[in-house]
Every structure is written in C-alpha cells, then in structure tokens.
C-alpha positions as CSV (number, residue, x, y, z in Angstrom):
1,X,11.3,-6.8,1.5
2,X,8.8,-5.2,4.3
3,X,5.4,-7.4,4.7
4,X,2.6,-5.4,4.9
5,X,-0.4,-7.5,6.4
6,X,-3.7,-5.4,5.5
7,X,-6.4,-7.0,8.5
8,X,-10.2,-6.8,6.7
9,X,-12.8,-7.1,9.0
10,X,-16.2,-7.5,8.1
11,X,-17.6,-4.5,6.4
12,X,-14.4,-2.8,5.7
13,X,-14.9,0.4,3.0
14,X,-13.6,-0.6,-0.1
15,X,-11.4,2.6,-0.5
16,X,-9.3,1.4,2.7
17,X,-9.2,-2.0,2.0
18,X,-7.6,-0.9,-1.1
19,X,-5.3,2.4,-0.8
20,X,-2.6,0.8,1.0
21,X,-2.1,-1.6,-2.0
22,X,-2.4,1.6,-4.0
23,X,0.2,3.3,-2.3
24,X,2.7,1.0,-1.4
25,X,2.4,-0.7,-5.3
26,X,2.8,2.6,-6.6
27,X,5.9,3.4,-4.3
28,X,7.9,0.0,-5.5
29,X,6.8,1.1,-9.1
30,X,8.8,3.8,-9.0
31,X,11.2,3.2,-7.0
32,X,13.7,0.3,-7.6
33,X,15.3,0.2,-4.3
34,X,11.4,-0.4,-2.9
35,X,9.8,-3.3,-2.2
36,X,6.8,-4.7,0.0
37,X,5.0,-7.6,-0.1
38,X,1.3,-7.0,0.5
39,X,-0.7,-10.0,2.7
40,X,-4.7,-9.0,2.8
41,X,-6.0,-11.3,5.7
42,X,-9.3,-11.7,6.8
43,X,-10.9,-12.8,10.2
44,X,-13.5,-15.7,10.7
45,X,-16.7,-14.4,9.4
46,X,-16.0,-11.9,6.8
47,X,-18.0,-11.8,4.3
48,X,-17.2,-8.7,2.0
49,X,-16.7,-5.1,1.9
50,X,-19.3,-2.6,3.1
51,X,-21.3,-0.3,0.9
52,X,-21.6,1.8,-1.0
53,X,-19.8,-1.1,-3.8
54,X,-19.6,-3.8,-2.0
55,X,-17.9,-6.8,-3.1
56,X,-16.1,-10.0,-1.7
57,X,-12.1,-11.1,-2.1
58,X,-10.7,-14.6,-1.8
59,X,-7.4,-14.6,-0.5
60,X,-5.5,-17.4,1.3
61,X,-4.4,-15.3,4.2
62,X,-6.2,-15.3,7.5
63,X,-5.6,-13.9,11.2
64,X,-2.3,-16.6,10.3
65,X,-0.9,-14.0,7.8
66,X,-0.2,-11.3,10.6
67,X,2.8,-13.7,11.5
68,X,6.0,-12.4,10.2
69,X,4.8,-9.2,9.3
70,X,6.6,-5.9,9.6
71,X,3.7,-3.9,9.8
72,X,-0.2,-4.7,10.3
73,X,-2.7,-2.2,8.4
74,X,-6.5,-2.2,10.7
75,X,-8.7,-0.8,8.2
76,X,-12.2,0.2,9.3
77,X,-15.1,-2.1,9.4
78,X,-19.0,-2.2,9.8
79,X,-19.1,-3.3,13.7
80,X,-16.3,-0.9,15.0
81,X,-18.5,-0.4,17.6
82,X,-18.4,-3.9,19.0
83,X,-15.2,-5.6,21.1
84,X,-12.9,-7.4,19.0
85,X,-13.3,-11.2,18.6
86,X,-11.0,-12.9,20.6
87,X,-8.9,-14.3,18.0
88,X,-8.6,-10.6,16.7
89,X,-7.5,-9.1,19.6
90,X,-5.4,-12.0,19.9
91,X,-3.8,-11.4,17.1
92,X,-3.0,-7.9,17.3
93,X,-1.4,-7.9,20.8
94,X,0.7,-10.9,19.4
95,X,2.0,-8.5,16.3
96,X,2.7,-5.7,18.9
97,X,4.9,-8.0,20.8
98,X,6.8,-9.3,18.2
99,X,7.1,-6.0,17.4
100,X,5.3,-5.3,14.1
101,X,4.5,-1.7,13.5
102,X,0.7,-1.2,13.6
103,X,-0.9,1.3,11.6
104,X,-5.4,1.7,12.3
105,X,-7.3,3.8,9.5
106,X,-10.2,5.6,10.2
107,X,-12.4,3.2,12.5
108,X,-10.1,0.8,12.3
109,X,-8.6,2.6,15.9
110,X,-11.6,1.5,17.3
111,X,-10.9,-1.8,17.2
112,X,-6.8,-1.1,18.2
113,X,-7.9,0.9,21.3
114,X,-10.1,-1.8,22.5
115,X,-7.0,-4.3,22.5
116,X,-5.5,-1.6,25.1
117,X,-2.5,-0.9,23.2
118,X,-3.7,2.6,22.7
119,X,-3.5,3.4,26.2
120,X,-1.5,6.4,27.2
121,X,-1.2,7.0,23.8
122,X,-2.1,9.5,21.1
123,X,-4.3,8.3,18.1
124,X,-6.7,9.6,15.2
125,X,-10.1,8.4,14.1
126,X,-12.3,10.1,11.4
127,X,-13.2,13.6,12.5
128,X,-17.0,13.0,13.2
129,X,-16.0,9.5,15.8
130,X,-13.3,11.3,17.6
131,X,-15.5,12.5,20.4
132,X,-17.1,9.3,20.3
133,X,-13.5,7.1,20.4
134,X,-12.5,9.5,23.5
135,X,-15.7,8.5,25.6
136,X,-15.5,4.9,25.0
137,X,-11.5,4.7,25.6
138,X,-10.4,7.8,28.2
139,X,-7.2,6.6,28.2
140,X,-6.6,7.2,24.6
141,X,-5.3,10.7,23.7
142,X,-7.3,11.5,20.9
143,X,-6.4,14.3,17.8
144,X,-10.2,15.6,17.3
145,X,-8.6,16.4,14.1
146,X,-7.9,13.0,12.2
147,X,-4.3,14.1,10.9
148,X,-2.2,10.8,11.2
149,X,-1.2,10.4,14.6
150,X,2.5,8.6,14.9
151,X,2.7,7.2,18.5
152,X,5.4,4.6,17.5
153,X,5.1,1.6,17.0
154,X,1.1,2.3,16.5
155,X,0.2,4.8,13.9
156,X,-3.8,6.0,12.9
157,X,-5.7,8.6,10.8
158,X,-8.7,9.3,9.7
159,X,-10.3,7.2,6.5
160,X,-10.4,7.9,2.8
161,X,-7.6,11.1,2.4
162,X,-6.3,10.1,5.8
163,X,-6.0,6.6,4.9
164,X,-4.0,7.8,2.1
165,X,-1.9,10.1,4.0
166,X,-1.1,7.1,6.8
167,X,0.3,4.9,4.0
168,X,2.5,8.1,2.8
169,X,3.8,8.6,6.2
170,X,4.8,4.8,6.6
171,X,6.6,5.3,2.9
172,X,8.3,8.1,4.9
173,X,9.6,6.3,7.7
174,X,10.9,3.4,5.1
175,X,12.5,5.1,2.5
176,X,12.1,8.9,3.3
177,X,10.4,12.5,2.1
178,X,11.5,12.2,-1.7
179,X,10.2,8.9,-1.9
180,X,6.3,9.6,-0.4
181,X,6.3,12.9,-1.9
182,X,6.8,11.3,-5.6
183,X,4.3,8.2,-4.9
184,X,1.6,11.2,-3.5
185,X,2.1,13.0,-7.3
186,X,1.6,9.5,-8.9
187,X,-1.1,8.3,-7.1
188,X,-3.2,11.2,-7.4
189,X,-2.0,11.3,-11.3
190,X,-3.9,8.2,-11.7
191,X,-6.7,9.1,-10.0
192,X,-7.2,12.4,-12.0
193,X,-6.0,11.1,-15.3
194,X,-8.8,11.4,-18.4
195,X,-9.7,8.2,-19.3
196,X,-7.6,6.8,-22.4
197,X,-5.2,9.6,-21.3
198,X,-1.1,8.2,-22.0
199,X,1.0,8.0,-18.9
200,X,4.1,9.1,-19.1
201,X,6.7,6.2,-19.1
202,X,7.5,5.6,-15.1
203,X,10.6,3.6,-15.8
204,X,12.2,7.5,-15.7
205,X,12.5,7.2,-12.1
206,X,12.9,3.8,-11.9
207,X,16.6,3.8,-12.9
208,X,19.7,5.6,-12.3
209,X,21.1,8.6,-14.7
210,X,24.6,8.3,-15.5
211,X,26.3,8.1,-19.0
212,X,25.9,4.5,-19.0
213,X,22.5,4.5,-18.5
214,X,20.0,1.8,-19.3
215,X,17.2,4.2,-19.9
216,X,17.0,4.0,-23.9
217,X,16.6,0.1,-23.6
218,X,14.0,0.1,-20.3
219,X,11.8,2.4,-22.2
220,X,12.3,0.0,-25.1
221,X,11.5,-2.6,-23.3
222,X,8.3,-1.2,-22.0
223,X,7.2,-0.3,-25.7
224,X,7.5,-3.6,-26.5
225,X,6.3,-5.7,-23.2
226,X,3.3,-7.8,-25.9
227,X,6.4,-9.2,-27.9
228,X,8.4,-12.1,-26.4
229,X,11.4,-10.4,-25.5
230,X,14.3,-13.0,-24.7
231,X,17.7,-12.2,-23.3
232,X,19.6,-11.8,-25.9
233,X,17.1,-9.6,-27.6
234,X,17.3,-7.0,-24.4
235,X,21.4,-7.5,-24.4
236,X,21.4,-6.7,-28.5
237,X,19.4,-3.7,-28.1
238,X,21.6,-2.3,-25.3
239,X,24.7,-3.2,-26.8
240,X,26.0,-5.7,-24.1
241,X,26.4,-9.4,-23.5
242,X,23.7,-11.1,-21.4
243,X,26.4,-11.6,-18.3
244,X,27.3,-8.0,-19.0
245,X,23.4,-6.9,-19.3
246,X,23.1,-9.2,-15.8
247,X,25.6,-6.9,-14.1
248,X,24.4,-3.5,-15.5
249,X,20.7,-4.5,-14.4
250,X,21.6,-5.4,-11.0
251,X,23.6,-2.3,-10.5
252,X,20.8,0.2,-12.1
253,X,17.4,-1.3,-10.8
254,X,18.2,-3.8,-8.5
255,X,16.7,-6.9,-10.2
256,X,17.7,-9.1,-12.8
257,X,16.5,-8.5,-16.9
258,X,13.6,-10.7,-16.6
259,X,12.7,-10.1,-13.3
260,X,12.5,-6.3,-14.4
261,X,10.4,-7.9,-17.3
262,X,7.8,-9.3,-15.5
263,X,7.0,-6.5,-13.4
264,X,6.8,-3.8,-15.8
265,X,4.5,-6.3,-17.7
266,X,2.3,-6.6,-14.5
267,X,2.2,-3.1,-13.9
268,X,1.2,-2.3,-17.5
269,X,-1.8,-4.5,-16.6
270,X,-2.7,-2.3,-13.7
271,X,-2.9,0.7,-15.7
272,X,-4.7,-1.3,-18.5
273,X,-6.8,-2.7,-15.7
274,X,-7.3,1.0,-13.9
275,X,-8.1,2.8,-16.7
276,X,-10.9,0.7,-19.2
277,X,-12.7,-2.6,-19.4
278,X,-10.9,-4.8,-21.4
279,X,-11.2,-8.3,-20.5
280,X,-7.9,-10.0,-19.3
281,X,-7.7,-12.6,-22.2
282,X,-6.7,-9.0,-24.1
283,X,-4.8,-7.9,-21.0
284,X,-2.7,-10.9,-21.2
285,X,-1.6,-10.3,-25.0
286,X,-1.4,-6.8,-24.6
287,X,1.1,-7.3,-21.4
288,X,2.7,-9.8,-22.7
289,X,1.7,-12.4,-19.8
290,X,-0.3,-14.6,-22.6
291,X,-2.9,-16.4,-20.7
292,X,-5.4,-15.1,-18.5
293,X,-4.4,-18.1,-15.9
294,X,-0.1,-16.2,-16.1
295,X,-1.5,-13.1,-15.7
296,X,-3.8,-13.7,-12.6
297,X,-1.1,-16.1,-11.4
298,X,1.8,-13.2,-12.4
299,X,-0.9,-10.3,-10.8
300,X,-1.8,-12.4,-7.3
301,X,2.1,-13.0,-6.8
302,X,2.9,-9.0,-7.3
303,X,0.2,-7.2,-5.7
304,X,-1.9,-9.6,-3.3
305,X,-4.9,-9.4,-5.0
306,X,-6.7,-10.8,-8.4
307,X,-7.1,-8.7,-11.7
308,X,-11.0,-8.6,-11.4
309,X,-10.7,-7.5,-7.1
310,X,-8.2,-4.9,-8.2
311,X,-10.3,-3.4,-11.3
312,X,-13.3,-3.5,-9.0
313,X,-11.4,-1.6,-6.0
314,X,-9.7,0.6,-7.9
315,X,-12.2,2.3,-9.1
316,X,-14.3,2.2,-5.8
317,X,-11.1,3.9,-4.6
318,X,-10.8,6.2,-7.3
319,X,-14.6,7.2,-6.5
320,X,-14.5,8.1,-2.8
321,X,-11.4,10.2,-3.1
322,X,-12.4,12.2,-6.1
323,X,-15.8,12.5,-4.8
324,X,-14.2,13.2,-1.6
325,X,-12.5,16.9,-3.4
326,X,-15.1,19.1,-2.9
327,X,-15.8,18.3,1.2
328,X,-13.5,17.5,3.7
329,X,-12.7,14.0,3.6
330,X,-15.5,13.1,7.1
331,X,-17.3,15.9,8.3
332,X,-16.7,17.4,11.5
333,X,-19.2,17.2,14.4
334,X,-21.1,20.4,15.0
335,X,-19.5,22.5,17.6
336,X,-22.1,24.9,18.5
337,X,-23.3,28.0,16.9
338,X,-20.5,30.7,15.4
339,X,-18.0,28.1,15.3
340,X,-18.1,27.1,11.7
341,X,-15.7,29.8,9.7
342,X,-15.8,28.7,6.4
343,X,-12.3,27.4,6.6
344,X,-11.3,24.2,4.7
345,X,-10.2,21.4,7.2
C-alpha cells in the first residue's frame, strides 16, 4: 500500500486539501489491485482552511506523519509568500532524502522552492504567480503555463483543475494510463451527477470477467450492504463453500469476503454522504455500519478523514471545479495589448 501524506498549512483551499483524497479514494474504488493510505498532517499553528468555506479538521497526524511516506502532497496555503517554518522546511528536505516523491499544488511550489529543492529544476505554479515564483526563486525553471511539471522525484501544477490533474499523473506513474484515465471519468461523474441521480454499480470494474466470475454475487452484495450479511450468506448466494468463497475472493479482488464488505459499505457512505444531507445515524443503517461511532471509526480508518470533514469538502470541492468550467482554472497575467486571442487555456 503507497502512503500519501497530504501537508496542510495554514490557509490551505479547501478544494486542494481535498482532491487528492478524491482522486486517489476514487482510484482504489475502482480498482482492486489499488491501494493508498491517505495521512492529512498539519504544521504547528494551523488553524483551518482558507475562504471562501472555510472550515477546521482534526486529525492525529502532524509534520510526524511525513515519516514513512511514499509520497508528500504540499497543497497551497494563505502565507505562501513567507519562508517556511523551520520545522516545515525541515520536514520536507528530510522526505526528499529518504526519498519520498514530492508532489506541490498550486502555491504550494512556493513553499517547495524555498526549501531549495527546486533548484535547477522545472516546476508549475497557478498561471497568474508564475512570473512571480520565477523572480523570487531564479533558479527554478518555471512552466508560465501551470500544466503539471514532472521533474522527478518533485512534481507541481497549478491548483483546482491542476491539482486534479497532478493526482492523475501520480495515478499514472503507479498503476498506469488505463487506470488515471477511468478515475478522471469517475471523478468528474460525481462531480456532474444530478443530485439523487443513481450511480451505476462500480463493483463492474472492480473485479475480473471470466466464466467464473463473482460479479452476480458483488453486485448482490452491494444491493444488500444495510442487511447483516454473514459468510455463509455471501458463500450460499455464490454457490461455494466459505474456504472456497475465501480463495475465489482473493483471486478476483484481492481482499478477503468481509474485507470487500466493509469497503463497499464505506464507500456507499461517501456517495450517500456526497450526494444529500442525511445525517450519519441514517448513514450508518443505510450502509450497513450500524452506529454512527462504526461508521466514523470505519470512514477515518478508510479515507483519513471524518464523515462530517468529508461532506463538508466534498462539496467545497465540487464547487470550485464546477464553478471553475466556464474560465480557465487561474487566470493568466495580462501580457500586453493584442496578445489575448480568445483561445481557451
């Protein structure tokens, strides 16, 4: 399993505190062979997210949860202007030599290019900083046009669409084209979807075809996730012994009957909590889960993050990119009269 440690500073937009957990949750949803463990960490001092919805998370990760990470996600933040704290700077340097990949999202590459590990190398900011990244650090080789830079092991883009588009191309590296091409469809999917809108059962490319396939039971299980489903209910519907059903779930998805259980049942509550405003005691029986305390126990084990943090980013998320449609994702700076063409960035 890759560790993804997601660094929020102070002031961090929601949207980019958020999309990687979109992205890479989405990618292990679909994907059985995918998996990554998501750490948000925060620095001494943070307080919350910047506007325009800002809102606080409690997580028990600090600068300590960069340790042991396979890659370190620097989303932007409020005082990307300012050097580093010491303990931050600290901390990123140490990832580098340990070798962690290190990935910086919009502003964000301020912050990595004033550890000097940009130096002599290329990198991306949001379109209307790049000018401004390139005068305060000459040795960095910025892309005036925000598209994700990979200058490996550090890797940057430009925020909202670009943050999106950085967590794709780390899917890429991972687990290939096929892979970050279907989590782009389903993350913009549920983005798009009308509200109240049915999703089309995922567990279709969650396991393998073949004429033994466990398709007709996963999809029966995922119709029935609010009933207690036992082994030997799972084994009689697909015709198998439980040691037999053990082997057969192994070889299709890669985990065992209950732990595919439990994760369909927590990614139902995404969806449930993506989607409307039911309150988690109705989550919890609709999901199967039972209590409230299971499923924010069952949802802060799986994705990093509570039920009410998730709703509340989501949708903060959701807003900036669709919002987003209609302009280019940060304006460009003006270049000078004539040079505007009308052409879409």
């Amino acid at each position: 399993m890759s560790v993804i440690a997601v660094l929020a500073l102070d002031g961090v937009p929601g949207h980019e505190l958020t999309g990687p957990g979109m992205c890479f949750g989405t990618a292990a949803r679909h994907h059985p062979q995918v998996a990554y463990e998501l750490r948000y960490c925060t620095a001494p001092g943070f307080r919350g997210t910047g506007s325009p919805a800002p809102f606080g998370i409690d997580t028990p990760w600090g600068l300590d949860g960069l340790a042991g990470a396979d890659t370190v996600l620097l989303p932007g933040h409020a005082g990307f202007r300012d050097e580093p704290e010491p303990a931050v700077a600290d901390a990123l340097r140490a990832a580098a030599d340990r070798g962690s990949r290190i990935g910086a999202i919009g502003t964000g590459t301020f912050t990595l290019a004033a550890t000097g590990l940009l130096d002599g190398r290329g990198a991306a900011t949001g379109r209307q900083h790049a000018a401004e990244l390139a005068r305060r650090h000459p040795l960095v080789e910025v892309d005036p046009e925000g598209a994700v830079v990979d200058a490996d092991p550090f890797h940057s883009a430009a925020g909202v669409l670009g943050g999106l588009d950085l967590c794709l191309h780390l899917i890429t590296l991972d687990h290939g084209t096929p892979v970050a091409i279907e989590t782009e469809r389903q993350v913009f999917m549920q983005l798009h979807a009308p509200a109240g809108a049915e999703e089309a059962p995922a567990v279709a490319s969650r396991h393998r075809a073949g004429p033994h396939s466990l398709g007709p039971t996963l999809r029966w299980m995922d119709a029935h996730l609010g009933q207690p489903l036992t082994l030997s209910d799972i084994a009689g519907h697909a015709g198998l012994t439980v040691r037999g059903l053990n082997r057969r779930f192994r070889a299709e998805t890669g985990l065992s009957p209950l732990q595919y259980l439990l994760r369909a049942r927590v990614q139902a509550a995404q969806r449930l909590l993506e989607r409307g405003d039911e309150p988690v005691e109705r989550i919890a029986a609709r999901t199967g889960l039972g209590t409230p305390a299971n499923l924010r126990h069952q949802f802060q084990h799986h994705t990093g993050t509570s039920p009410r943090i998730y709703r509340t980013a989501f949708r903060s998320l959701a807003a900036a990119l669709t919002g987003a449609e209609g302009r280019n994702a940060e304006p460009a700076e003006p270049e000078g009269p004539g040079s505007a063409d009308g052409r879409r960035s």
